[in-house]
C-alpha positions as CSV (number, residue, x, y, z in Angstrom):
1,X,64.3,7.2,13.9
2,X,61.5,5.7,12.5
3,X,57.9,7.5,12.3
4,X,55.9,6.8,15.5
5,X,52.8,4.1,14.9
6,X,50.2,6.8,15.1
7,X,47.6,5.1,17.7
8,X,44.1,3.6,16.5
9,X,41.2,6.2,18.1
10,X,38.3,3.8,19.5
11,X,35.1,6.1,18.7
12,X,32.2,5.0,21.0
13,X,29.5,3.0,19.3
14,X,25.8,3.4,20.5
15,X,24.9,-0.6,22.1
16,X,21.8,-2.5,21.0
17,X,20.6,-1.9,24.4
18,X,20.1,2.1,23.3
19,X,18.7,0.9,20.0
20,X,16.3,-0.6,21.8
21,X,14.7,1.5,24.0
22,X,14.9,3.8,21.0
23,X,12.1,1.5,19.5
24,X,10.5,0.8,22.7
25,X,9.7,4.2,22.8
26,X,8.5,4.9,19.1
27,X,6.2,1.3,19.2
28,X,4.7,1.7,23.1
29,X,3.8,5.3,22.7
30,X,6.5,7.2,25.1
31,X,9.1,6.9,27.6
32,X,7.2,5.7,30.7
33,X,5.6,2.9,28.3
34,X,9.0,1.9,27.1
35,X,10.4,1.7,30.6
36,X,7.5,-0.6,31.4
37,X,8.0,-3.0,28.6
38,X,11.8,-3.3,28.9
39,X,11.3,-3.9,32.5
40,X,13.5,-0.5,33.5
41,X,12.7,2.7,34.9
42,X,11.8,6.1,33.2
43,X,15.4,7.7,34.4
44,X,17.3,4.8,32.3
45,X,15.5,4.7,29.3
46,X,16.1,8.8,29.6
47,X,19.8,8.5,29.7
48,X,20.3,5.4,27.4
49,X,18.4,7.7,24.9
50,X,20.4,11.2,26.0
51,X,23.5,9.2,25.3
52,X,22.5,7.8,22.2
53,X,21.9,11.5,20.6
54,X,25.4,12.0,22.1
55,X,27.1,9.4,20.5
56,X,24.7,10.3,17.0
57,X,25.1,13.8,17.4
58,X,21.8,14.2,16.8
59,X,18.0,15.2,18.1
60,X,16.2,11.7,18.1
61,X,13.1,13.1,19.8
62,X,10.8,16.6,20.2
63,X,8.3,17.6,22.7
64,X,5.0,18.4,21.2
65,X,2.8,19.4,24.0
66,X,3.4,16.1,26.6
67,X,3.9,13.6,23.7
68,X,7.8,12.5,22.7
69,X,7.7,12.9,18.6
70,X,10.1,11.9,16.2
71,X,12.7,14.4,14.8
72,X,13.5,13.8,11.1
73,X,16.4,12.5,12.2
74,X,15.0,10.5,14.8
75,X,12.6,8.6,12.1
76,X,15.5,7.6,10.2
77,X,17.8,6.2,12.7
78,X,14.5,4.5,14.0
79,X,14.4,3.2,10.7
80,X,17.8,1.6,10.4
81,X,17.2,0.4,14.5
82,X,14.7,-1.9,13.5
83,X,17.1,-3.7,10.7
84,X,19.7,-3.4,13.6
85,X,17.7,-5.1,16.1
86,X,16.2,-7.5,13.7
87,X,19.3,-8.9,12.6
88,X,20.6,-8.8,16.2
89,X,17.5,-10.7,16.9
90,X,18.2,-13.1,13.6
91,X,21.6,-13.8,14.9
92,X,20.6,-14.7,18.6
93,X,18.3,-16.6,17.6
94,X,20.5,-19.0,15.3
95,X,23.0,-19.6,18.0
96,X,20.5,-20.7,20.3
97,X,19.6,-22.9,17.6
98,X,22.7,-24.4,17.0
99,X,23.7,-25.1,20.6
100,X,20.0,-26.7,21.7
101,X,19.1,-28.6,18.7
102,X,15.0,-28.6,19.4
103,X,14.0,-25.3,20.7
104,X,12.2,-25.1,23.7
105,X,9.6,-22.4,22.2
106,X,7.9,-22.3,18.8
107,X,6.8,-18.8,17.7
108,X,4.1,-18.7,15.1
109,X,1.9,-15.8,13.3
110,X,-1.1,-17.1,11.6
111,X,-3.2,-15.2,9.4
112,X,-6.7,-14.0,10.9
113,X,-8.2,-15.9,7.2
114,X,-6.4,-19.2,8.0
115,X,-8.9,-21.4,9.5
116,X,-8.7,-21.8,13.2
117,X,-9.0,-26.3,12.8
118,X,-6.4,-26.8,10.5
119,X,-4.0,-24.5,12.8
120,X,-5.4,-26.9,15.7
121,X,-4.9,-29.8,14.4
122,X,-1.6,-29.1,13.5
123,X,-0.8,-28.1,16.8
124,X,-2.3,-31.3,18.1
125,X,-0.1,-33.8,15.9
126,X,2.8,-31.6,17.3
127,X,2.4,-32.1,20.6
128,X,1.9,-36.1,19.6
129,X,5.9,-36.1,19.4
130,X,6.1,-35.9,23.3
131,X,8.4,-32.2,22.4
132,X,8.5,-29.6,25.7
133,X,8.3,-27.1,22.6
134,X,6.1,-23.8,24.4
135,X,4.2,-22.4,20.9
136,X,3.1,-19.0,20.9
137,X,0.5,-18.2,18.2
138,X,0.0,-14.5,17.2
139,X,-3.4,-13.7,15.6
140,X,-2.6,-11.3,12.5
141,X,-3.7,-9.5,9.5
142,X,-2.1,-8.4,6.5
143,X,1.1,-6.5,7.1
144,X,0.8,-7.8,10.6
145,X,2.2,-10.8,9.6
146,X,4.8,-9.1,7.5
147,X,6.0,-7.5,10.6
148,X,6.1,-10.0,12.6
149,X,8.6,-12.0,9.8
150,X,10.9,-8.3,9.6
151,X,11.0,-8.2,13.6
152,X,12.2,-11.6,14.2
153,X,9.2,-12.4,16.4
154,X,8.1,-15.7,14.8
155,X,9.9,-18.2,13.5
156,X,6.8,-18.9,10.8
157,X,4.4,-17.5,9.2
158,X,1.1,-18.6,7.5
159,X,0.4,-15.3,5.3
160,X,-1.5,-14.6,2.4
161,X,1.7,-12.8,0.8
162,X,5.3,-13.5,0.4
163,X,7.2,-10.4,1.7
164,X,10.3,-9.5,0.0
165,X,13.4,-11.7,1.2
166,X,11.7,-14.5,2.3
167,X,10.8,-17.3,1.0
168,X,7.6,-19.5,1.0
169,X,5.5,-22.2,-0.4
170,X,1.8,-22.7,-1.6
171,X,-0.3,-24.0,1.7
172,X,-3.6,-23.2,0.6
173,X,-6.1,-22.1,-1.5
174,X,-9.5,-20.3,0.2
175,X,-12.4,-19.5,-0.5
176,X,-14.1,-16.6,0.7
177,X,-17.9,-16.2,0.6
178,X,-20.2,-13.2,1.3
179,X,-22.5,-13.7,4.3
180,X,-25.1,-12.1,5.9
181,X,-28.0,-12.5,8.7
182,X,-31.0,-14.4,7.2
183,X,-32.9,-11.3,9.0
184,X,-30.9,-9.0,6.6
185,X,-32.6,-7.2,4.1
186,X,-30.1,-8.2,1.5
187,X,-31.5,-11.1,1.3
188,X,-34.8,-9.5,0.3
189,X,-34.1,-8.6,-2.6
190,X,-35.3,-10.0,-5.9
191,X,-32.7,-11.6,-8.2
192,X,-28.7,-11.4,-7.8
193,X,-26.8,-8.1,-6.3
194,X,-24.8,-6.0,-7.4
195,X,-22.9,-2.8,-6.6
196,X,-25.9,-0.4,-6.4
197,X,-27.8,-2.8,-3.7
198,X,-24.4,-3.3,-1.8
199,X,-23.6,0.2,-1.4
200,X,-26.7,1.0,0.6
201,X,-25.8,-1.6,3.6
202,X,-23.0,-1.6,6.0
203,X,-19.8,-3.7,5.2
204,X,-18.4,-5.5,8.1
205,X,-14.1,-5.5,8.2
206,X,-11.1,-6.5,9.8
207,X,-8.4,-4.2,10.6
208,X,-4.9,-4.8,9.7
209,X,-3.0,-5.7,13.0
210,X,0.4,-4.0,11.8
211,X,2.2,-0.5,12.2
212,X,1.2,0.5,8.4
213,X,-2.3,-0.4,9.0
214,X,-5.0,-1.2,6.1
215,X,-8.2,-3.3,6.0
216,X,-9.0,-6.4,5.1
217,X,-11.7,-6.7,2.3
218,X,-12.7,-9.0,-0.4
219,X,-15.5,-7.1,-2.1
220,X,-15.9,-3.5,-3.2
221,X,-15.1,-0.4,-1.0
222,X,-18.1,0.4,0.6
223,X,-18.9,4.4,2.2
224,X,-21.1,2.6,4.9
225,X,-18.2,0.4,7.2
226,X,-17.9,-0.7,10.3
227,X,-14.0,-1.8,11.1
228,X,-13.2,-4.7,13.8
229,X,-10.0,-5.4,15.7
230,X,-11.4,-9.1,15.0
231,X,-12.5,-11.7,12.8
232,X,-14.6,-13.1,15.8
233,X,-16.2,-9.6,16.8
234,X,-17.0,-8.8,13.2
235,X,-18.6,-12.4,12.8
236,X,-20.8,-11.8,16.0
237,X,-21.9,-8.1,14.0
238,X,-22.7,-10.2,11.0
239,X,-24.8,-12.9,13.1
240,X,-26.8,-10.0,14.8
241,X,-27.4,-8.3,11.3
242,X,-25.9,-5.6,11.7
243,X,-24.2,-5.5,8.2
244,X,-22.5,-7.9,5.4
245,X,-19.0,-9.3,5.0
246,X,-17.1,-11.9,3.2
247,X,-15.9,-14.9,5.6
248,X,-13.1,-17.7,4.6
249,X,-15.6,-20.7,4.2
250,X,-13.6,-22.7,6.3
251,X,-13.9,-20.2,9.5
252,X,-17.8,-19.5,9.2
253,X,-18.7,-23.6,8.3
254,X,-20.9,-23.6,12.0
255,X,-22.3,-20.4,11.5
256,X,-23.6,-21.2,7.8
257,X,-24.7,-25.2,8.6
258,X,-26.9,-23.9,12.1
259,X,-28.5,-20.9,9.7
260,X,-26.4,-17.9,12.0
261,X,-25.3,-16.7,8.1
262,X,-26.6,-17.2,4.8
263,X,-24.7,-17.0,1.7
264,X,-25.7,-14.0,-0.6
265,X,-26.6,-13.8,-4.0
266,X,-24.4,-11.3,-6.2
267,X,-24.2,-10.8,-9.6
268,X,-21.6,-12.3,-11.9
269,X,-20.5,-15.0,-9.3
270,X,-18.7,-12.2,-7.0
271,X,-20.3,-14.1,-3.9
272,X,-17.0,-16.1,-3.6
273,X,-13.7,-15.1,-3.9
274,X,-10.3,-16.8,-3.6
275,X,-7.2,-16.5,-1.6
276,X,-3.8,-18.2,-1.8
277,X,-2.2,-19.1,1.6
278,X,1.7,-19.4,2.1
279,X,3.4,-20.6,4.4
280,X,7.1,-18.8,5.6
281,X,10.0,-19.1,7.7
282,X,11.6,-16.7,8.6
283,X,14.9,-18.0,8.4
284,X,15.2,-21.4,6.8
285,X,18.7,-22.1,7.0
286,X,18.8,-21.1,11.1
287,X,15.5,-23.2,12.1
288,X,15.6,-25.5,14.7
289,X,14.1,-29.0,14.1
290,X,10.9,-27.7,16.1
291,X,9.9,-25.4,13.1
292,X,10.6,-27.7,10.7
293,X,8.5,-30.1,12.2
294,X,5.5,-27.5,12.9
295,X,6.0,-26.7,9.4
296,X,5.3,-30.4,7.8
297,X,2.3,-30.7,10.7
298,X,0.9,-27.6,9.0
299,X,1.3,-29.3,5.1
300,X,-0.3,-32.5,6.1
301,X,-3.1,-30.5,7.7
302,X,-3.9,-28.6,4.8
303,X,-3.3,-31.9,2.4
304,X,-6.1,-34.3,4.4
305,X,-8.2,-30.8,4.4
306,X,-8.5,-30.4,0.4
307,X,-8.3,-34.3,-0.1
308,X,-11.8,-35.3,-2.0
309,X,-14.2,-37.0,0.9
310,X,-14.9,-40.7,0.0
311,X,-19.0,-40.6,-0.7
312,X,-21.5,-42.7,1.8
């Protein structure tokens, strides 16, 4: 008789669903927040998580005092989660896509630099097209909008940076300038300024709105700093003279024309700086009509912006 066909063993795979709250819990701080934002209670996130260290064979998580800490383990499956989800995320995404055509919701991160007009006017000749499309626009800085590209929470991106495995094109070119109060005593100073006068005021910045957080600065690193969640909270510092900072021209144009700011004077020309601007999709080949036409609103408005102005 012929060998028996030895059976195929079906081992248990952990479901996205686990993954999940595995993330949830890391990102919202604990097991109750989790159970909040994925809209279940505390006892289900428990047992999705107890059965995902079954399945892993693994310790995901450690008490330290009331806190829920990753193990060592725990970081790197929470690691390889995220490109889980992600894709997961990626794929839905593109189905949804392909059977809708023109999605009803447009998800956009814009970097805290990119001036808030062009963004609106953008917007505006959207919404000319008669579309239902819902935007969503995320306010972010830095690896923020990274992040937001990796997660497969937006479907574009206007960044000052290309992150690895995407793709993106020149949008545009800003300038930033250094401002202060014309009460400041910066500008009391006699000649231009350099280091040694900059160094004895307080720099005004804007923290970076992702995981791996840094700060957003143009000039030199400063001792005295004062560090904003906010472009518009830092600008209302800077307008009450309570330190210096470098603005994007095209976000502080009110501020300098009513005399809120005043340019200052720095040696060498290091009063303005530059910054490229890109803009990304997150997956080109998978967007819906809706991005694609976001995306062209968003070229045009940066074209008639840097178009020479026909003189009086």
């Amino acid at each position: 008789m012929p060998a028996p066909i030895p059976q195929t063993v079906r081992t248990p795979r952990a479901s996205l669903e686990q993954w999940q709250a595995l993330i949830s819990i890391v990102e919202a701080g604990g097991y109750a927040q989790a159970a909040q934002q994925l809209s279940k209670t505390q006892s289900a996130i428990t047992y999705l998580i107890g059965r995902l260290e079954d399945l892993l064979g693994i310790r995901l998580f450690e008490r330290q005092g009331r806190r829920a800490v990753l193990t060592a383990a725990g970081q790197m499956a929470y690691q390889r989660a995220q490109v889980l989800v992600s894709e997961a995320l990626r794929l839905e995404r593109a189905s949804q896509t392909l059977a809708a055509g023109w999605s009803p919701k447009l998800h956009v991160a814009a970097e805290v630099v990119f001036p808030s007009p062009l963004l609106l006017k953008a917007m505006e000749a959207f919404a000319e097209t008669g579309a239902d499309t819902r935007i969503e626009v995320f306010e972010t800085v830095l690896t923020g909008t990274q992040e937001a590209l990796l997660e497969g929470k937006v479907d574009l991106a206007i960044s000052p940076f290309i992150p690895t495995g995407f793709l993106g094109e020149p949008l545009l070119r800003l300038k930033l300038v250094a401002l202060a109060s014309p009460s400041h005593p910066l500008h009391g100073y006699k000649g231009a300024l350099g280091f040694d006068e900059l160094r004895q005021h307080r720099q005004l910045l804007v923290r970076d709105s992702g995981v791996q957080r840094g700060l957003l600065k143009a000039g030199p690193e400063l001792q005295q700093q004062w560090i904003f969640s906010s472009m518009a909270l830092s600008l209302e510092a800077a307008i009450a003279g309570l330190g210096f900072a470098w603005y994007p021209e095209g976000r502080v144009e009110k501020e300098v024309a009513s005399g809120l700011l005043k340019p200052l004077r720095i040696r060498d020309g290091a009063s303005q700086r530059h910054i490229d601007i890109y803009l990304v999709l997150a997956d080109p080949q998978a967007s819906n009509p809706a991005v694609y036409h976001f995306a062209n609103c968003l070229r045009e408005s940066c074209k008639q912006s840097e178009e020479p102005k026909a003189e009086a």
